[in-house]
Structure formats: structure tokens, C-alpha cells
C-alpha positions in Angstrom: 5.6 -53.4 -51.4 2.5 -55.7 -50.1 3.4 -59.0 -50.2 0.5 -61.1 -52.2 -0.5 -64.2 -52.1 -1.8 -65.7 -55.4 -4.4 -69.1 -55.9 -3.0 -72.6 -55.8 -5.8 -74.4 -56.8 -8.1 -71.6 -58.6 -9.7 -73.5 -61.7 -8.8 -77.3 -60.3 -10.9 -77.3 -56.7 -13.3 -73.9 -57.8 -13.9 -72.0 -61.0 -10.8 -69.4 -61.6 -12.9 -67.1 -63.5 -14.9 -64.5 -61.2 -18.8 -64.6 -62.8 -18.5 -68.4 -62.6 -17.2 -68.6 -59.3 -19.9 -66.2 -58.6 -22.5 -68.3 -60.4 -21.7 -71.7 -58.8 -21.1 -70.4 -55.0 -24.9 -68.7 -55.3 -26.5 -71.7 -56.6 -24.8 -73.8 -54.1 -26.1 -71.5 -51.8 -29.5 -70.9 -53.0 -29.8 -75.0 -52.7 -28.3 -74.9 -48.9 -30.7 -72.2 -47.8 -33.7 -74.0 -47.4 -33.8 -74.9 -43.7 -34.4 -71.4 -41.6 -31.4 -70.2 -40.6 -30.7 -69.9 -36.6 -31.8 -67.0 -34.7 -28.3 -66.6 -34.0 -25.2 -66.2 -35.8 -22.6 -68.7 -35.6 -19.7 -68.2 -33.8 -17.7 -71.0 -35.8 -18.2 -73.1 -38.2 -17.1 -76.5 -39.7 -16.7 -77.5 -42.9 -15.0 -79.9 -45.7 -12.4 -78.6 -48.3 -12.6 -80.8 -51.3 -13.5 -79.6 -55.0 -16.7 -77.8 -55.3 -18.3 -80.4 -57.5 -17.3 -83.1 -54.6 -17.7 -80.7 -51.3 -19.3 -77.7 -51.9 -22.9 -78.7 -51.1 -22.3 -79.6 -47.7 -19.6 -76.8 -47.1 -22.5 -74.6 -48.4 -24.8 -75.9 -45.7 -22.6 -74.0 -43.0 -22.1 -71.1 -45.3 -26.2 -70.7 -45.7 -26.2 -70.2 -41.7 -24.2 -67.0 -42.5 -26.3 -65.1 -44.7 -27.4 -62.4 -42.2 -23.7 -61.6 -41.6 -22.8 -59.2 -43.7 -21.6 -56.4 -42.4 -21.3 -57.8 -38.8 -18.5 -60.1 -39.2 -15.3 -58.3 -39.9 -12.6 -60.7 -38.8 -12.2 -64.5 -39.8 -9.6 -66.8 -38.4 -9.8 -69.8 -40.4 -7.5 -73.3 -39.9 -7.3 -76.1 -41.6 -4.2 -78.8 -41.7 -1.3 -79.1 -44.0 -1.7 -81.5 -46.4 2.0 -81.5 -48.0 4.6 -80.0 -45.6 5.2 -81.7 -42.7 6.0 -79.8 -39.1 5.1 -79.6 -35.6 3.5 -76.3 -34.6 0.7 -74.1 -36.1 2.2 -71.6 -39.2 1.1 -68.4 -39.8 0.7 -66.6 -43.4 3.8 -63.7 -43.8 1.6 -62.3 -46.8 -0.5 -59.2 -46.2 -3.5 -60.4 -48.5 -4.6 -62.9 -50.6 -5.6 -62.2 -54.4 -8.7 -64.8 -54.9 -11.0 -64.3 -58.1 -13.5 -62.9 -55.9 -11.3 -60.3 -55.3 -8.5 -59.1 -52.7 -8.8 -60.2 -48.9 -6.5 -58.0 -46.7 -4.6 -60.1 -43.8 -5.5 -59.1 -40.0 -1.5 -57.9 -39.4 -2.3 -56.9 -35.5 -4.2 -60.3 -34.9 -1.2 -62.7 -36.9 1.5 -60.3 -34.8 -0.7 -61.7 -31.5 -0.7 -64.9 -32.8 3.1 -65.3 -33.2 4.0 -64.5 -29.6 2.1 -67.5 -28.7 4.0 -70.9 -27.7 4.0 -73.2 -31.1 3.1 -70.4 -33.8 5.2 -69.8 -36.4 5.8 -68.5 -40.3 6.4 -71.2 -42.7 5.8 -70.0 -46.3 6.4 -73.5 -47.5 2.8 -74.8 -45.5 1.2 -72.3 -47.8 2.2 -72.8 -51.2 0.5 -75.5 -52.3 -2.7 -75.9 -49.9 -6.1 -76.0 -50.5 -7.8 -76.7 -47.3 -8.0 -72.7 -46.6 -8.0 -71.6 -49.8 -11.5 -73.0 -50.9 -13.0 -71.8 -47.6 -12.3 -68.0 -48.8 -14.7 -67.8 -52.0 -17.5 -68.8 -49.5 -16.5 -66.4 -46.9 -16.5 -63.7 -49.6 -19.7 -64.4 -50.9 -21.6 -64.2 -47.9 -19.6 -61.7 -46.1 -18.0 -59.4 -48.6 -15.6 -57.3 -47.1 -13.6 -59.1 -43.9 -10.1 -59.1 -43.0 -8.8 -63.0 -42.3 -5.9 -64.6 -40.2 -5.1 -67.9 -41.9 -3.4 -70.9 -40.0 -2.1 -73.6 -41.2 -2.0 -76.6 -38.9 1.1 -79.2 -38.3 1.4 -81.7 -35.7 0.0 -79.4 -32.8 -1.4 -80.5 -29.0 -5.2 -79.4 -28.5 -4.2 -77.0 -26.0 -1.8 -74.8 -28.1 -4.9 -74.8 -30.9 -7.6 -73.6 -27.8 -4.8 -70.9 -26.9 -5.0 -69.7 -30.6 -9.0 -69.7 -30.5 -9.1 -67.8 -27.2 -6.3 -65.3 -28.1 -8.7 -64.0 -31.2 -11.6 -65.2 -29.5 -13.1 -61.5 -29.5 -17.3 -60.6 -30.0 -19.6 -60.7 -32.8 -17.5 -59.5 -35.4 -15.2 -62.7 -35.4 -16.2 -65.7 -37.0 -13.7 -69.2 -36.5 -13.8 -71.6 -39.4 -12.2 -74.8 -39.2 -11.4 -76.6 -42.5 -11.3 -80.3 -42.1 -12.8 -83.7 -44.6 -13.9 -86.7 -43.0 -12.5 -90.8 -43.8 -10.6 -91.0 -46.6 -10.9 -93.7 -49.4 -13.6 -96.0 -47.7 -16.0 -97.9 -49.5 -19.6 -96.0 -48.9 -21.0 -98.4 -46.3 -17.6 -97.9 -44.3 -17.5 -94.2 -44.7 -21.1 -93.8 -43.4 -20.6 -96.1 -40.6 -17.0 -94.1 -39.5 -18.6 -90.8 -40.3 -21.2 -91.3 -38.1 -19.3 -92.1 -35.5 -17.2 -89.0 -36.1 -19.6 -86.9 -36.3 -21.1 -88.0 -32.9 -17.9 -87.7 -31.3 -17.7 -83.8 -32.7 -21.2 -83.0 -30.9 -20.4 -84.1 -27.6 -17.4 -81.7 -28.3 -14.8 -84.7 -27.2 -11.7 -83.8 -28.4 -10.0 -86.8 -27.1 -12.7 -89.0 -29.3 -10.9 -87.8 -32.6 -8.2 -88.8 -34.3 -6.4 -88.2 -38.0 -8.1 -91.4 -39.5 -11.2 -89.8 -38.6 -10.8 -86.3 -40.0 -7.9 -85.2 -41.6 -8.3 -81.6 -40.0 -8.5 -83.5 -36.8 -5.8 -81.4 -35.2 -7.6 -77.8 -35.1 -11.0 -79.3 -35.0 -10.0 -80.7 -31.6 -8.4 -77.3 -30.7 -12.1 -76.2 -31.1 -14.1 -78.6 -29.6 -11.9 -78.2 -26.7 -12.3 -74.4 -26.5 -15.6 -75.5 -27.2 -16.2 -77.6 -24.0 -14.9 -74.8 -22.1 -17.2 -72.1 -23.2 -20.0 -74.7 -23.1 -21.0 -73.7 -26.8 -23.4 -75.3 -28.5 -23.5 -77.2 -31.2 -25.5 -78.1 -34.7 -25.4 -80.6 -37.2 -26.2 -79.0 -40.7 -24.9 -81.8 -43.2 -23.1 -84.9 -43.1 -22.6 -86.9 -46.8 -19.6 -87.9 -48.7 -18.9 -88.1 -52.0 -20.6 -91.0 -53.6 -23.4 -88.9 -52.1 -22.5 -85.2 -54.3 -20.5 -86.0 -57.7 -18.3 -89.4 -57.1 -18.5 -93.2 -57.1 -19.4 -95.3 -54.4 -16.5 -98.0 -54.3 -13.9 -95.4 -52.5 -15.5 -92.6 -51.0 -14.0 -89.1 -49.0 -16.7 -87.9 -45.8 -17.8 -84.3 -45.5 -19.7 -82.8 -42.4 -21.0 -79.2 -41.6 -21.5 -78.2 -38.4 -22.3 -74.8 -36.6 -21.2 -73.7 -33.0 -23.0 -70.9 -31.0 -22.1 -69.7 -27.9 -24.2 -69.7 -25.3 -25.5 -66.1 -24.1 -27.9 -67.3 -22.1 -25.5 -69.2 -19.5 -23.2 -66.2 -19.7 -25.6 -63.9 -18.6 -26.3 -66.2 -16.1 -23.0 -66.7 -15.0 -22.5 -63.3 -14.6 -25.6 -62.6 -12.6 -24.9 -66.0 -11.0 -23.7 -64.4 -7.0 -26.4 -61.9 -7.6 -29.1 -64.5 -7.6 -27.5 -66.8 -4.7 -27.7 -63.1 -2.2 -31.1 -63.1 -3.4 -32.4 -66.4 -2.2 -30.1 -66.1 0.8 -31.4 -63.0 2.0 -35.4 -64.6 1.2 -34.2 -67.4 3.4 -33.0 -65.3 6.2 -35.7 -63.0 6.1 -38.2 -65.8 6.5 -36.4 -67.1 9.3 -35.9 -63.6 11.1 -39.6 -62.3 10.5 -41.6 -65.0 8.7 -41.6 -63.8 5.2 -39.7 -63.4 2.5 -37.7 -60.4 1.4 -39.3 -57.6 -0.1 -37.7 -57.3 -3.7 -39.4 -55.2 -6.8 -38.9 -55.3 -10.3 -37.0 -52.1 -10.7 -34.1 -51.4 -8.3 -30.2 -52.2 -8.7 -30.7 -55.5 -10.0 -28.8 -56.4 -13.6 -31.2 -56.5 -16.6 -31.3 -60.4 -16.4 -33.2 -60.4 -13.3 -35.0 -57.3 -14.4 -36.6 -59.1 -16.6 -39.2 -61.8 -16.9 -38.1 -65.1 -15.7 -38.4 -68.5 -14.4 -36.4 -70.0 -11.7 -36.1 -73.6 -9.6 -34.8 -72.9 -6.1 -33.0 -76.2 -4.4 -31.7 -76.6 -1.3 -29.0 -79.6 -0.1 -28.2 -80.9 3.1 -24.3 -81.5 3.2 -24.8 -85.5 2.4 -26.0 -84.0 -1.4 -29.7 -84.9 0.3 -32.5 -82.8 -1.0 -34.1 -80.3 2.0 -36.4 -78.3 -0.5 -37.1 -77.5 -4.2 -39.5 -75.3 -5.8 -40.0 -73.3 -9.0 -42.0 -72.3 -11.4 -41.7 -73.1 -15.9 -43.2 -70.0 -16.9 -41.9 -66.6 -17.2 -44.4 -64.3 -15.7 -42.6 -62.1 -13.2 -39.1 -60.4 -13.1 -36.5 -62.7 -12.1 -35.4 -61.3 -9.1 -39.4 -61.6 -7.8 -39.1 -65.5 -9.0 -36.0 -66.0 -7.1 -37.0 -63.9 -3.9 -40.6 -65.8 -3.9 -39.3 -69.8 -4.8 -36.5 -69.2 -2.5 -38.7 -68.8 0.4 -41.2 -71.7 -0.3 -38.2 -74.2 -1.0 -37.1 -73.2 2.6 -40.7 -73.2 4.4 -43.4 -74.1 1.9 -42.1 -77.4 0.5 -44.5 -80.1 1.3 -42.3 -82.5 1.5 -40.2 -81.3 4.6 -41.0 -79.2 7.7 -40.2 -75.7 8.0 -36.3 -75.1 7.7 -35.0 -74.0 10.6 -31.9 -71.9 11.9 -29.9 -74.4 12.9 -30.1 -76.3 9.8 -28.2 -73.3 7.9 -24.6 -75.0 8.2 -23.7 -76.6 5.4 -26.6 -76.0 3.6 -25.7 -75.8 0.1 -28.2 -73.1 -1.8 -28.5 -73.7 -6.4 -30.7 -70.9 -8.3 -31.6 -72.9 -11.9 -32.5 -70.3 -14.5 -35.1 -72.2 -17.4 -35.0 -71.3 -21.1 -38.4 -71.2 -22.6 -40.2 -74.4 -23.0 -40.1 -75.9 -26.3 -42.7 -78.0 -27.8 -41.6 -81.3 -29.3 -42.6 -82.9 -32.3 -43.0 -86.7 -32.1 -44.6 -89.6 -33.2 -45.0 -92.0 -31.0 -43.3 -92.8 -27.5 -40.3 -94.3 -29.0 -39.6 -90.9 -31.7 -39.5 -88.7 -28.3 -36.8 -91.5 -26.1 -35.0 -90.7 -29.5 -35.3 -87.1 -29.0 -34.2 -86.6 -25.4 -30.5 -85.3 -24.5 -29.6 -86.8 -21.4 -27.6 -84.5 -19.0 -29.4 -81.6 -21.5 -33.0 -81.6 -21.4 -35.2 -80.7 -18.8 -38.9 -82.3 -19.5 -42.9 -80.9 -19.3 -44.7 -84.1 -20.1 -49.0 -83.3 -19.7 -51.8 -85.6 -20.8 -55.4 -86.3 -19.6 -55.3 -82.7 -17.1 -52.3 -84.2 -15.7 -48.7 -82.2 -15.8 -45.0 -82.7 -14.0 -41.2 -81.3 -14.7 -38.1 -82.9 -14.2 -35.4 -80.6 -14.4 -32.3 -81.6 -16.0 -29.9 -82.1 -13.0 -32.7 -85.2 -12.5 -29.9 -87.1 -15.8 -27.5 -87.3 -13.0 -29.4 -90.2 -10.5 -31.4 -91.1 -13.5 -29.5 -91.4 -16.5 -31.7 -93.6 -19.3 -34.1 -92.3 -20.9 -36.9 -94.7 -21.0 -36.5 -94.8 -17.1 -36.3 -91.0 -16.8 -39.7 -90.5 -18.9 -41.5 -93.7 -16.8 -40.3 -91.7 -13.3 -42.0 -88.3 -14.9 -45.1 -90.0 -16.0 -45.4 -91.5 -12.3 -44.5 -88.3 -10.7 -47.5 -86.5 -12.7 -49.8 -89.7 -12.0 -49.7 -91.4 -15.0 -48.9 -95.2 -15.6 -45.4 -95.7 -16.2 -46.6 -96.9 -19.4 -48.5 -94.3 -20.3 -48.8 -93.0 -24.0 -51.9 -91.8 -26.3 -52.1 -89.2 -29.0 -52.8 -86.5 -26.8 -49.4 -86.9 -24.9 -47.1 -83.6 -24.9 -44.0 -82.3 -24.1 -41.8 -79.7 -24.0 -38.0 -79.8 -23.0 -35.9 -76.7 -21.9 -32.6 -76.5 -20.5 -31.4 -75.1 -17.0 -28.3 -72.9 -16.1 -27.5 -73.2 -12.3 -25.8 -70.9 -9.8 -24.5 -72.5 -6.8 -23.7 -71.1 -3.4 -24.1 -71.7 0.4 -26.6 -70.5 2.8 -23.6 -69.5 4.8 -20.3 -70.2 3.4 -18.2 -66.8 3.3 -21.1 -64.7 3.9 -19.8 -62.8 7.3 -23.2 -61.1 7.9 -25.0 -64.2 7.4 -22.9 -66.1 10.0 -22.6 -63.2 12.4 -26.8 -63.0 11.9 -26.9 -66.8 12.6 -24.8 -66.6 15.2 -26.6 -63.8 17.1 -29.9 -66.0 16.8 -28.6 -69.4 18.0 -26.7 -68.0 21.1 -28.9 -64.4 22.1 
């Protein structure tokens, strides 16, 4: 017999009866969809769990971000904290579906048996009998995904790491989406709550786990497990709400914060990753090339290469002395060759083209540390005036095209680590293009785009290099 698992809070927190359920989740919807949605999916979300009336505008914000998902999201783990049963340890559901007024959601059985041979997961019916903070997440899920099979966890007192462990256990491709369940501050007055919230909420997008605690969010437990699994897969992440409830349906003198966010992973610094000792042999071999015969190496478009450096691409080639000293750096923001060409070509004129330094030369090659930083498109940015564009500016993020009166210059954003404020950064750009430091006027632009590095050494466990270095310096 399949064991069910019946509503707890079906016509207090949402609408029991299925054509108004229906009813309110589209026009919550229909309200939330009015920013664009991201090119990508989502590959988790954030969102509050109070009753519709109070919650379900913002909670509809992260929802909206999922309406192209239908029929590519199959699998949903969603975790949210126990609110009245106290234990240490993260409790799975021993149901095998749920019967919501939406209709039936089957249980992911494989995923939950996976689950429990982890350290700290566990069954505990009792965390499951009363709790809303998952069961008002599921009416939105089916709305916008229709059919999907779920793994539910409910959350007790639980270290970051054994939450992560649970994340990257299910972690899986595009058809897995992770939802984590959580409110803000409890019971503030408004002007408290929007002062706390904020602060939470900035803590949550630098994806600082340690910055969080259970006064803060009362899902803080599996929200940290994310952001921590977070950090580690360098996601990023997007704001989509952040109100309370004096804001939705409530009074102002004691208040409950609700924030939406959306996390994405990053494909592009994957790919990178991946193609990331590719690219160092690239510039390598340039280097050694130009040093053996005066040019660089002869590389083409088509060949072995992997599809990232098949295709169009721009590149920054650096070169360090073993102090951390610069000894050559050029590139290129534009896209207008295959990658590999980028590399093969910037490589080369970092080493011998660079007119700040003199030809590199063999002997140099020891300890020569060798980075390949792959750009991201340029983005235009919107501003309106000098101080809306400081505002603007990620430190440690953002690399930054500022052009005005025929004049142009790029800092890319490894520049955030000698020059970490961003009025300073800007002023050093403007002088590097020829501008006054205090240089603005309408016609001032910019465009910021973000760099993924590869790091290697001109001849640090490359045999053939050495032997080729070797063979030069001593025949």
C-alpha cells in the first residue's frame, strides 16, 4: 500500500479547494512576471513560507523565474526548517507521495534512499506532521512545473557542511531544481525589519554562510548549507524581492521579512575550468615558439581543440615574475577570432610585444608564472551620473571599459585585488585612458564584464618544456 501524505495547512496558509488554489497561484504569478525572466534557468531558488495572502507575492517572484521549466525540471529537492519538533540532523519523508489539491506528487524513492546513507539524515515522521515551510512551496512548484518527482527535507539543528553534502549528493543537471524554504526577522517593528533584512539579505549574496544566523532567517540552517555549496561552485546569485509583511497584507507595528532570490550556476567558468590546461599548453607553446624561431605558434580554428576555444573569443594573457611582479599583459575585449587564435596570438605579444618590458628571454622562464583570463561579453551600463555607476560596480567582480571624448581603457577584474575602492579604481581607469581623474560628462560609457582565469607555469611540470629550456641554455 503507498504510504500518503495528506495537507497540514491546506485552507489556513493556501486555498484547499483546487480552482482557487489555481486561481490565486496564477494571479500571483501573472503579477510576478513582469521583469524578463533570466536567460537561464535557475538552479535554486529561495523563497518565504508564510500564508499566501502575507508571502506569496514575493515567493511568486522566484517562482515567475521558472516559467520556461516545464518539462525540463523533473526532480525537486526542497528544505526548509522545522518549526515544531525539535532535533539535531536533517529528516527525510518515509511517505511515497504527497496528496496536495493540485493533485498527487510522487516521492523521488532512489534519491531519499541516497540521502539516508549520508552522515546526519534521518526519518522522523513527527518533523512532518504539522509543517508548513515545505508544504506551501509544493502548489507553486506544481503550477509552474506540472509533473516533477520531489525529495523533501526537513531541517533540525544541522552543521553547514552536512546540508552542502545533501546539495551535492542530488546535485545532478538541468532536470534538478533545489528550493530552500526559509522567512526572514520575525516580529520586528517595520523600520527594524527593513534595516535587519537588509543586512540579511546582503549577507545571502556574498553567499557567506558564516554571516547568518537563526535570528536572521529562520531557515537559516539549509540556507547556509546552500550558500556554502554555493561558494564552492562559484554560482551566482540574484535578488528578485525582498518585503515583509506590513509591505503584502499585514500591519506595520510587528512585521515577519520575506526575500526571493535565484542562484545559477556558472557554465561559463565551468567550461573554462575544464578547458583551463588546454589554454595554459597553448600560451606555453606560443611562448616557446617565439623564443625558438621568433614567432608564435601556428594554431587554426579547426583542429583538436574543445568547442570553447573553437569558438569566438576574447582572452588577456599575463605573465608574473616569481615576486607576483607583472612581466607582460595583453589582450583583447572583443570576440572576433576563435579562442585558441586569441590565446596563441596575446600569448606571444605579452612575452615579446609588450611595451612596457623588453623582449622576454629564455632565461627568464623559471618561475614564471603564466594566467589565460577568458572575458564574458561586454555589458553596457545604465547610469546617471558618476556617483549611480561607483554604486553599480562589484569589486573583486567587475572588469571595466570606460570611453569618452575618442579615449578608451580596461581594467580587468583581478585590478580589485591592489585596488580595492571604487572611486579610486574608476579615477586609476580614467588616468590610464588619459582622462582627468575627475573626469565625467554625459557622454561618459561603460561596460563591465567578468574574467575566468587559468593559471599555470611557463615551466612547472612541463618535462618537454624544461628538457627544451635546458637544451637552449647549456647547447
Amino acid at each position: 500500500m503507498t504510504a500518503i501524505r495528506y495537507p497540514a495547512v491546506a485552507g489556513t496558509f493556501y486555498p484547499a479547494e483546487r480552482d482557487a488554489l489555481e486561481r490565486q497561484l496564477k494571479s500571483l504569478l501573472s503579477e510576478a512576471a513582469n521583469d524578463a525572466p533570466a536567460a537561464a534557468l535557475p538552479k535554486a531558488i529561495i523563497g518565504p513560507h508564510a500564508g499566501y495572502v502575507y508571502s506569496g507575492p514575493v515567493a511568486a517572484r522566484a517562482y515567475a523565474r521558472l516559467a520556461r521549466a516545464r518539462g525540463k525540471i523533473s526532480r525537486v529537492v526542497l528544505i526548509g526548517p522545522s518549526h515544531y519538533v525539535a532535533f539535531r540532523g536533517l529528516a527525510v519523508d518515509t511517505a511515497e507521495a504527497w496528496a496536495m489539491p493540485g493533485g498527487t506528487v510522487q516521492l523521488d524513492q532512489d534519491a531519499i534512499a541516497r540521502l539516508r546513507l549520508l552522515p546526519m539524515v534521518g526519518e522522523l515522521d513527527a518533523a512532518y506532521q504539522r509543517e508548513h515551510a515545505l508544504e506551501v512551496h509544493v502548489p507553486f512548484l506544481q503550477q509552474v512545473l506540472g509533473e516533477f518527482r520531489l525529495v523533501p527535507i526537513v531541517a533540525g539543528d544541522a552543521p553547514s557542511e552536512a546540508v552542502a553534502a545533501v546539495f551535492d549528493a542530488l546535485w545532478g543537471g538541468p532536470e534538478t531544481l533545489i528550493v530552500i524554504s526559509t522567512d526572514l526577522s520575525h516580529y520586528l517593528d517595520y523600520a527594524t525589519c527593513r534595516r535587519v533584512d537588509h543586512a540579511t539579505a546582503e549577507a545571502i549574496e556574498r553567499l557567506d554562510h558564516d554571516g547568518l544566523g537563526p535570528s536572521q532567517a529562520c531557515g537559516a540552517i539549509p540556507t547556509r548549507g546552500l550558500l556554502l555549496e554555493a561558494r564552492r561552485r562559484r554560482m551566482a546569485i540574484e535578488r528578485l524581492d525582498l518585503r515583509n509583511s506590513g509591505d503584502t497584507a499585514g500591519p506595520k507595528d510587528r512585521v515577519v521579512g520575506y526575500g526571493a532570490w535565484a542562484l545559477y550556476e556558472d557554465t561559463e567558468r565551468a567550461a573554462v575550468d575544464a578547458a583551463g590546461p588546454e589554454l595554459i599548453e597553448l600560451a606555453r607553446r606560443s611562448i616557446l615558439s617565439g623564443l625558438d624561431t621568433g614567432g608564435p605558434a601556428s594554431i587554426t580554428a579547426g583542429g583538436s581543440v574543445s568547442p570553447l576555444l573553437a569558438a569566438p573569443g576574447a582572452a588577456f594573457v599575463t605573465l608574473r615574475r616569481r615576486d607576483g611582479s607583472l612581466r607582460g599583459c595583453i589582450g583583447s575585449a572583443a570576440a572576433t577570432r576563435p579562442l585558441s587564435v586569441d590565446v596563441t596570438r596575446h600569448a606571444f605579444n605579452a612575452a615579446f610585444r609588450d611595451p612596457r618590458f623588453p623582449r622576454l628571454e629564455w632565461l627568464e622562464l623559471p618561475g614564471l608564472g603564466l594566467s589565460v583570463s577568458v572575458l564574458t561579453p561586454p555589458e553596457p551600463m545604465q547610469f546617471a551620473d558618476e556617483a549611480d555607476l561607483l554604486t553599480q560596480l562589484r569589486p573583486g567582480v567587475d572588469g571595466l571599459i570606460i570611453e569618452d571624448m575618442g579615449l578608451r581603457s580596461l581594467f580587468l577584474p583581478s585590478v580589485w585585488e591592489e585596488v580595492p575602492d571604487p572611486r579610486k579604481f574608476l579615477q586609476l581607469l580614467k588616468l590610464k585612458a588619459g582622462l582627468e581623474a575627475q573626469h565625467f560628462s554625459m557622454t561618459f560609457r561603460a561596460q563591465r564584464f567578468r574574467s575566468i582565469e587559468a593559471k599555470g607555469a611557463m615551466i612547472g611540470g612541463n618535462g618537454a618544456a624544461f628538457d627544451q629550456l635546458r637544451w637552449r641554455i647549456l647547447g
